[in-house]
MIKEKOL-274557 format. One record per residue: residue number from 0; x, y, z negated of N, C-alpha, C, O in turn. Coordinates in Angstrom, 1 decimal. Layout:
(NUM,(X,Y,Z),(X,Y,Z),(X,Y,Z),(X,Y,Z))
...
END
This chain:
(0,(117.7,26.4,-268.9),(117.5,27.9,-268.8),(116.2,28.2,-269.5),(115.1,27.6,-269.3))
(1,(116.4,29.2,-270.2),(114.7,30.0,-271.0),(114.5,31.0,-270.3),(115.3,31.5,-269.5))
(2,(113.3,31.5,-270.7),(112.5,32.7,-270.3),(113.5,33.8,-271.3),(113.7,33.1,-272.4))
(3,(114.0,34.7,-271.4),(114.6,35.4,-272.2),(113.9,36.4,-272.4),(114.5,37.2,-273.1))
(4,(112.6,36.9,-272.0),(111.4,37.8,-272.4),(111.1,37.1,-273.9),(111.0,37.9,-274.8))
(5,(110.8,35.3,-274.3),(110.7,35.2,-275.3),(111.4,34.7,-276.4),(111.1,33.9,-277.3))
(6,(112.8,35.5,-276.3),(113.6,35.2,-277.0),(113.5,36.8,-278.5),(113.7,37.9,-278.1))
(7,(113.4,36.6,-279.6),(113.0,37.5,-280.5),(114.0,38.5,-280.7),(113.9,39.6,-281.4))
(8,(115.0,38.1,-280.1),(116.7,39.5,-280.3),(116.4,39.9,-279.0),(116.8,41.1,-278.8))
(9,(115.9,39.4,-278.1),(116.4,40.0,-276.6),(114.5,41.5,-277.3),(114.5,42.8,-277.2))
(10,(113.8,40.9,-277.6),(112.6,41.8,-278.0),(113.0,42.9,-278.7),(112.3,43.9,-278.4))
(11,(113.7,43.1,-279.6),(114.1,43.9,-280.2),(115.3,44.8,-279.6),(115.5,46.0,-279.9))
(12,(116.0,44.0,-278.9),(117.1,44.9,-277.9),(116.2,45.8,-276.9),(116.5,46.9,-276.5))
(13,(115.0,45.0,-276.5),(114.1,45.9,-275.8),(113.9,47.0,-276.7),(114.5,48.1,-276.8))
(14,(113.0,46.6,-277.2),(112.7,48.4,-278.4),(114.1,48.8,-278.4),(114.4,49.8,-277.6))
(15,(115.0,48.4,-279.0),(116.1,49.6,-279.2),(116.3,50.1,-277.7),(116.6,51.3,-277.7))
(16,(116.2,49.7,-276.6),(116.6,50.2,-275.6),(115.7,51.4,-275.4),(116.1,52.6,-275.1))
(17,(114.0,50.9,-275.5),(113.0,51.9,-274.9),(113.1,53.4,-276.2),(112.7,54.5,-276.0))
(18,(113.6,53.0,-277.2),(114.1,53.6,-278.4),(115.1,54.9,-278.1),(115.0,56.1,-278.4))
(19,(116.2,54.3,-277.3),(117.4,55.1,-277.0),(116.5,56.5,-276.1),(116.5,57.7,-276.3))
(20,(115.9,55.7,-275.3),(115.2,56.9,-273.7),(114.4,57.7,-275.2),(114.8,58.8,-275.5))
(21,(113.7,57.3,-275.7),(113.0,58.3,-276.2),(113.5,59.4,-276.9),(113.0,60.5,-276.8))
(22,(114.5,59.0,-277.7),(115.3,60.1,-278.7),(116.3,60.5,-277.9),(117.2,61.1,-278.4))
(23,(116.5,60.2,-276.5),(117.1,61.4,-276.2),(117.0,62.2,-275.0),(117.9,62.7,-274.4))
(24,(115.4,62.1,-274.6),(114.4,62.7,-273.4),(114.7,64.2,-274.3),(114.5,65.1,-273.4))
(25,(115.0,64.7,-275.1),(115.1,66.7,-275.4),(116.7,66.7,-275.7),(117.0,67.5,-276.5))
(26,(117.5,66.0,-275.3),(119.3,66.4,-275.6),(119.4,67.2,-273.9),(119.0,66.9,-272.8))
(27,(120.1,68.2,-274.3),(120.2,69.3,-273.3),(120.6,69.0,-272.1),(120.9,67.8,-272.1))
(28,(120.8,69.7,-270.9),(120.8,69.4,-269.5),(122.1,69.3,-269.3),(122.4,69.0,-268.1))
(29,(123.4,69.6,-270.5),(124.3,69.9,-270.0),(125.0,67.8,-270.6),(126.0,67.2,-270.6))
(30,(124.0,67.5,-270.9),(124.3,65.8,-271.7),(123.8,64.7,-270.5),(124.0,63.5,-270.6))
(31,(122.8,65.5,-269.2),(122.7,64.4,-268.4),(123.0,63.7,-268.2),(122.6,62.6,-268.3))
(32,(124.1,64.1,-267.6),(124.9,62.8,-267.9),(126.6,62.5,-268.2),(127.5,62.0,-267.7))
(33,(126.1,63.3,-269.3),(127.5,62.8,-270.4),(126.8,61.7,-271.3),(126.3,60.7,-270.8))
(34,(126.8,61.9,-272.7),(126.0,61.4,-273.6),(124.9,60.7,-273.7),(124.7,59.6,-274.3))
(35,(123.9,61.6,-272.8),(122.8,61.2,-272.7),(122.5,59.9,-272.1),(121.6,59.1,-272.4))
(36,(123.5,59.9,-270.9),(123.1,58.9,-270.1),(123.9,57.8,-270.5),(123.5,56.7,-270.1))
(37,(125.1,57.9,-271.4),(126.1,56.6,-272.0),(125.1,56.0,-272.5),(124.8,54.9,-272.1))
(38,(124.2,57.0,-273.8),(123.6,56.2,-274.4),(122.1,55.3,-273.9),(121.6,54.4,-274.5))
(39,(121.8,55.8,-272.8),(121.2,55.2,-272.3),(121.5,54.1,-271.7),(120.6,53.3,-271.6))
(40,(122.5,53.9,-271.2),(123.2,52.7,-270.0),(123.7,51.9,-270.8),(123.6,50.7,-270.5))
(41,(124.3,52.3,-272.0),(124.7,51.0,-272.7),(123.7,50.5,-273.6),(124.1,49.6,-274.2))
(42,(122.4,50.8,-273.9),(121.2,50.7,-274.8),(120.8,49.5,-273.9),(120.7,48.3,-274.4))
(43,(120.6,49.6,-272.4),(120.2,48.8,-271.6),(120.9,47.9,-270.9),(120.7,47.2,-269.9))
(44,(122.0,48.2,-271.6),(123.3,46.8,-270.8),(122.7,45.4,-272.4),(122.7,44.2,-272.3))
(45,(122.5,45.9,-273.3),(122.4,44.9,-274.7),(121.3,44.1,-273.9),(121.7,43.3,-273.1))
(46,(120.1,44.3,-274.1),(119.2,43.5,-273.6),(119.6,42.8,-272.5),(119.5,41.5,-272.6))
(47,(120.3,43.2,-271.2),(120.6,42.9,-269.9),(121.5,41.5,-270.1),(121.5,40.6,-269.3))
(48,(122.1,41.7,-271.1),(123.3,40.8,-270.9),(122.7,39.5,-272.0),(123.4,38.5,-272.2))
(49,(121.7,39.6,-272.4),(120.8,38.4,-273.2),(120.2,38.1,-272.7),(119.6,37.1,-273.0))
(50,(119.8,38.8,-271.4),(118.7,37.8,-270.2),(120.0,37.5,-269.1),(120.0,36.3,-268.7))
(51,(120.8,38.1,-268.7),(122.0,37.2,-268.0),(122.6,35.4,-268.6),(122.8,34.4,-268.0))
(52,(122.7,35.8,-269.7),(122.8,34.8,-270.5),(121.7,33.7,-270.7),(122.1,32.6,-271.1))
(53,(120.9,33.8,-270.6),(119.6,33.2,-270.0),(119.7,32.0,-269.2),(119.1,30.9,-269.3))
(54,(120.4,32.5,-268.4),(120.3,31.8,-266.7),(121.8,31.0,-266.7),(122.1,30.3,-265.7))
(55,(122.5,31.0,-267.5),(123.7,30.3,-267.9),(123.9,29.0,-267.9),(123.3,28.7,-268.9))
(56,(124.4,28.0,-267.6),(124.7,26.7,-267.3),(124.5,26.2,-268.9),(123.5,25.6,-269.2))
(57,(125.3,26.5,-269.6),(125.5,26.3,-270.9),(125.9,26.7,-272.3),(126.5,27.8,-272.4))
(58,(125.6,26.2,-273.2),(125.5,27.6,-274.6),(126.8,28.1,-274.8),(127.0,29.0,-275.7))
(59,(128.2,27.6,-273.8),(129.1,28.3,-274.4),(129.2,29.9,-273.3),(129.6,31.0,-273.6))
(60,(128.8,29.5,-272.6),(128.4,30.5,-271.4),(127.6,31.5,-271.3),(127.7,32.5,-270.5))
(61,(126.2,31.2,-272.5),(125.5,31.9,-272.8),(126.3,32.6,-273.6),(126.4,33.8,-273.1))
(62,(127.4,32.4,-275.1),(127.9,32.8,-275.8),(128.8,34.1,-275.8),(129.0,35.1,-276.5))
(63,(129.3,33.4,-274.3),(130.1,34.8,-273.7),(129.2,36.1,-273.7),(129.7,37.1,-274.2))
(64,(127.8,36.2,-273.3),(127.1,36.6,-272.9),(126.5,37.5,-274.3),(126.8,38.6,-274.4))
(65,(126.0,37.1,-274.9),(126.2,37.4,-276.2),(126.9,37.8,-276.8),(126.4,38.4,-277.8))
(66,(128.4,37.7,-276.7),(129.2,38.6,-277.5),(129.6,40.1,-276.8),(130.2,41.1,-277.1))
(67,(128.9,39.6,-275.3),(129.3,41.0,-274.6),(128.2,42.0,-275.2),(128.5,43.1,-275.6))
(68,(127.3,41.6,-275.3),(126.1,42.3,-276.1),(126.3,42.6,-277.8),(125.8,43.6,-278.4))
(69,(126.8,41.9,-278.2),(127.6,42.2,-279.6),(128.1,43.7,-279.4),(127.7,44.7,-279.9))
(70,(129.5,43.4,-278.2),(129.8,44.6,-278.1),(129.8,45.7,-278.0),(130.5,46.6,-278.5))
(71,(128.4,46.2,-276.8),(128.1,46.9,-276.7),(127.3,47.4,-277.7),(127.2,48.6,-278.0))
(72,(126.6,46.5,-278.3),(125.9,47.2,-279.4),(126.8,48.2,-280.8),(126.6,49.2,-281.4))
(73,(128.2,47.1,-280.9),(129.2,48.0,-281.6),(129.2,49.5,-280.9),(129.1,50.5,-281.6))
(74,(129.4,49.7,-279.5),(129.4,50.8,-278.7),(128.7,51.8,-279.0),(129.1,52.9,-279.2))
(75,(127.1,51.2,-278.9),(125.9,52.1,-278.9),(126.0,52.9,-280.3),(125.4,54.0,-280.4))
(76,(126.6,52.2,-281.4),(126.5,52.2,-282.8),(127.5,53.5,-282.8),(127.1,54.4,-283.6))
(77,(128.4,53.6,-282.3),(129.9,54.5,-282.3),(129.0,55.6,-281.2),(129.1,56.8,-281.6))
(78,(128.6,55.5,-280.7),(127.8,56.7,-279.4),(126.9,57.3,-280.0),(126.6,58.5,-279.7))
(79,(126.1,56.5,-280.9),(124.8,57.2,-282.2),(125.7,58.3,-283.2),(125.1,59.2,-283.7))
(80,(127.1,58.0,-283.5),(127.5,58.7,-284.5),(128.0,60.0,-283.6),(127.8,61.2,-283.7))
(81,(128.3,59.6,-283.0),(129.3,61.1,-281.6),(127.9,61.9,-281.7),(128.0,63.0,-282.2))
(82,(126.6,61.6,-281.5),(125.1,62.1,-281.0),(124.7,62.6,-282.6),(123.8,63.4,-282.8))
(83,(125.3,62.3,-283.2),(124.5,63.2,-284.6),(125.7,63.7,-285.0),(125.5,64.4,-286.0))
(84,(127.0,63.7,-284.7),(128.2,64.9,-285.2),(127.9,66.0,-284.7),(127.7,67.0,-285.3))
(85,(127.9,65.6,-283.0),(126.9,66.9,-282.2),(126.3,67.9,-282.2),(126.5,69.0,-281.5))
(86,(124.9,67.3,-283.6),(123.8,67.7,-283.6),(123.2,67.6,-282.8),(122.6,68.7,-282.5))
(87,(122.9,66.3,-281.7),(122.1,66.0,-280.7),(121.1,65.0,-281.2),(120.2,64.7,-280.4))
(88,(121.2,64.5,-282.6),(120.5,63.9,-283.1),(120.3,64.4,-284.5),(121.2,65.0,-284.9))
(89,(119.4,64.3,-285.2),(118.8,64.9,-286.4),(119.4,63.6,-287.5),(119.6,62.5,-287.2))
(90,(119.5,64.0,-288.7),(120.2,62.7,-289.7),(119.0,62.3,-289.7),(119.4,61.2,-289.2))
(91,(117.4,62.1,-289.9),(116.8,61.1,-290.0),(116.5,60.5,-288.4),(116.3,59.3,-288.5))
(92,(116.4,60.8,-287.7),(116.1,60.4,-286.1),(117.9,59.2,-286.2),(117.8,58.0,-286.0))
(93,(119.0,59.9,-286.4),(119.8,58.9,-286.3),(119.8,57.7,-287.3),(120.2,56.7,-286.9))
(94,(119.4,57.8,-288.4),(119.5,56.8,-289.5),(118.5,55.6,-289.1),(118.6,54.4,-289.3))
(95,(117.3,56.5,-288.4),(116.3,55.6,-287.7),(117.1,54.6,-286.9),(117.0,53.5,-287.4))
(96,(117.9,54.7,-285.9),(118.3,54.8,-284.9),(119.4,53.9,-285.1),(119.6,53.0,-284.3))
(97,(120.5,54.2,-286.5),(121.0,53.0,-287.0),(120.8,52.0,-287.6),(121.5,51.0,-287.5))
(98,(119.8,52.3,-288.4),(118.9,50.9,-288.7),(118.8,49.8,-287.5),(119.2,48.7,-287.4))
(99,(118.2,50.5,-286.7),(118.0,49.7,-285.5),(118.9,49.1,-284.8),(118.6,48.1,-284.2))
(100,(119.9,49.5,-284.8),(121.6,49.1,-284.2),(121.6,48.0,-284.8),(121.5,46.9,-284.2))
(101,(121.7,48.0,-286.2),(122.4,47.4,-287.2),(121.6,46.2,-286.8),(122.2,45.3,-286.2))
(102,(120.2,46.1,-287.3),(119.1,45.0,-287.0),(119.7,43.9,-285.7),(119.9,42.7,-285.7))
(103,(119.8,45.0,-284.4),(119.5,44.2,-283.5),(121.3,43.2,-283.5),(121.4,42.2,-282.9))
(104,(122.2,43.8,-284.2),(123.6,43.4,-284.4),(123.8,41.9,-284.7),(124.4,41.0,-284.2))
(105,(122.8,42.2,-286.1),(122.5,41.1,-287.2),(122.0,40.1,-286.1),(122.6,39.0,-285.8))
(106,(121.0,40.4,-285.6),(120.2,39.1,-285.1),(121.2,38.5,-283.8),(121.2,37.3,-283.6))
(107,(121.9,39.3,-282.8),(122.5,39.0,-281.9),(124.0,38.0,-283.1),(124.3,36.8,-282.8))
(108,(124.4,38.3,-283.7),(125.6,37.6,-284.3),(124.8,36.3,-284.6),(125.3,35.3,-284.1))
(109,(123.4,36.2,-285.4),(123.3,35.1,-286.0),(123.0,34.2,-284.7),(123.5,33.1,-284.5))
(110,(122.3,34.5,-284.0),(121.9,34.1,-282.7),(123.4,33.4,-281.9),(123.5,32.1,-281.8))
(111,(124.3,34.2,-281.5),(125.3,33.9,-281.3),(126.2,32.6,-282.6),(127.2,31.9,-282.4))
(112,(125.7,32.7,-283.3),(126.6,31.7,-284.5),(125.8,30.0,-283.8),(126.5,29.1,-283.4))
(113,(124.6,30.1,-283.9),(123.5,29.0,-283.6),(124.3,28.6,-282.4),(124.5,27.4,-282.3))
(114,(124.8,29.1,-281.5),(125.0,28.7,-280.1),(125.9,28.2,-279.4),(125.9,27.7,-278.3))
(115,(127.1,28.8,-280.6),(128.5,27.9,-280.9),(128.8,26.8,-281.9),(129.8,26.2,-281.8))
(116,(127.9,26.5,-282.7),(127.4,25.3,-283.2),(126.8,24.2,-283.4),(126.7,23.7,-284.5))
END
């Protein structure tokens, strides 16, 4: 079992998470919790499910765990585009925003490749 605070994808799922709350603290009252709050709850299921994975018996178990976080980040990624069709997100606030998807994607697959190997 590791500390998953110092694992370098779970750090970065952090920022994208504290990332999510920020850019969308001014989406309107009527998105509380439609939108607003998807993308919040699934921003913070990614990191969640790489420290659940943490505490895992073993790397194929961890793996699971990881690909659930794969998925959601596909999710978050599909929830960023609904948020800028909208216009609840601005094209550079979202391109920000997919950069960062994309990043934390990359590192969770390679991460996950190491751990089935």
């Amino acid at each position: 079992m590791q500390d998953f605070k110092n694992l370098k994808v779970w750090q970065k799922a952090q920022e994208l998470a504290l990332f999510t709350y920020r850019i969308t603290t001014e989406f309107p009252k009527e998105e509380l919790f439609g939108l607003r709050n998807t993308l919040r709850k699934t921003s913070v299921d990614i990191p969640a499910f790489i420290a659940e994975g943490c505490a895992k018996t073993n790397d194929q178990e961890f793996g699971k765990s990881i690909s659930m976080a794969i998925a959601l980040n596909n999710r978050l990624e599909y929830y960023a585009l609904v948020a800028r069709d909208l216009q609840l997100l601005n094209d550079a606030v979202h391109k920000e925003y997919a950069d960062r998807i994309v990043e934390v994607r990359k590192m969770l697959s390679g991460f996950n490749q190491r751990l089935v190997t």
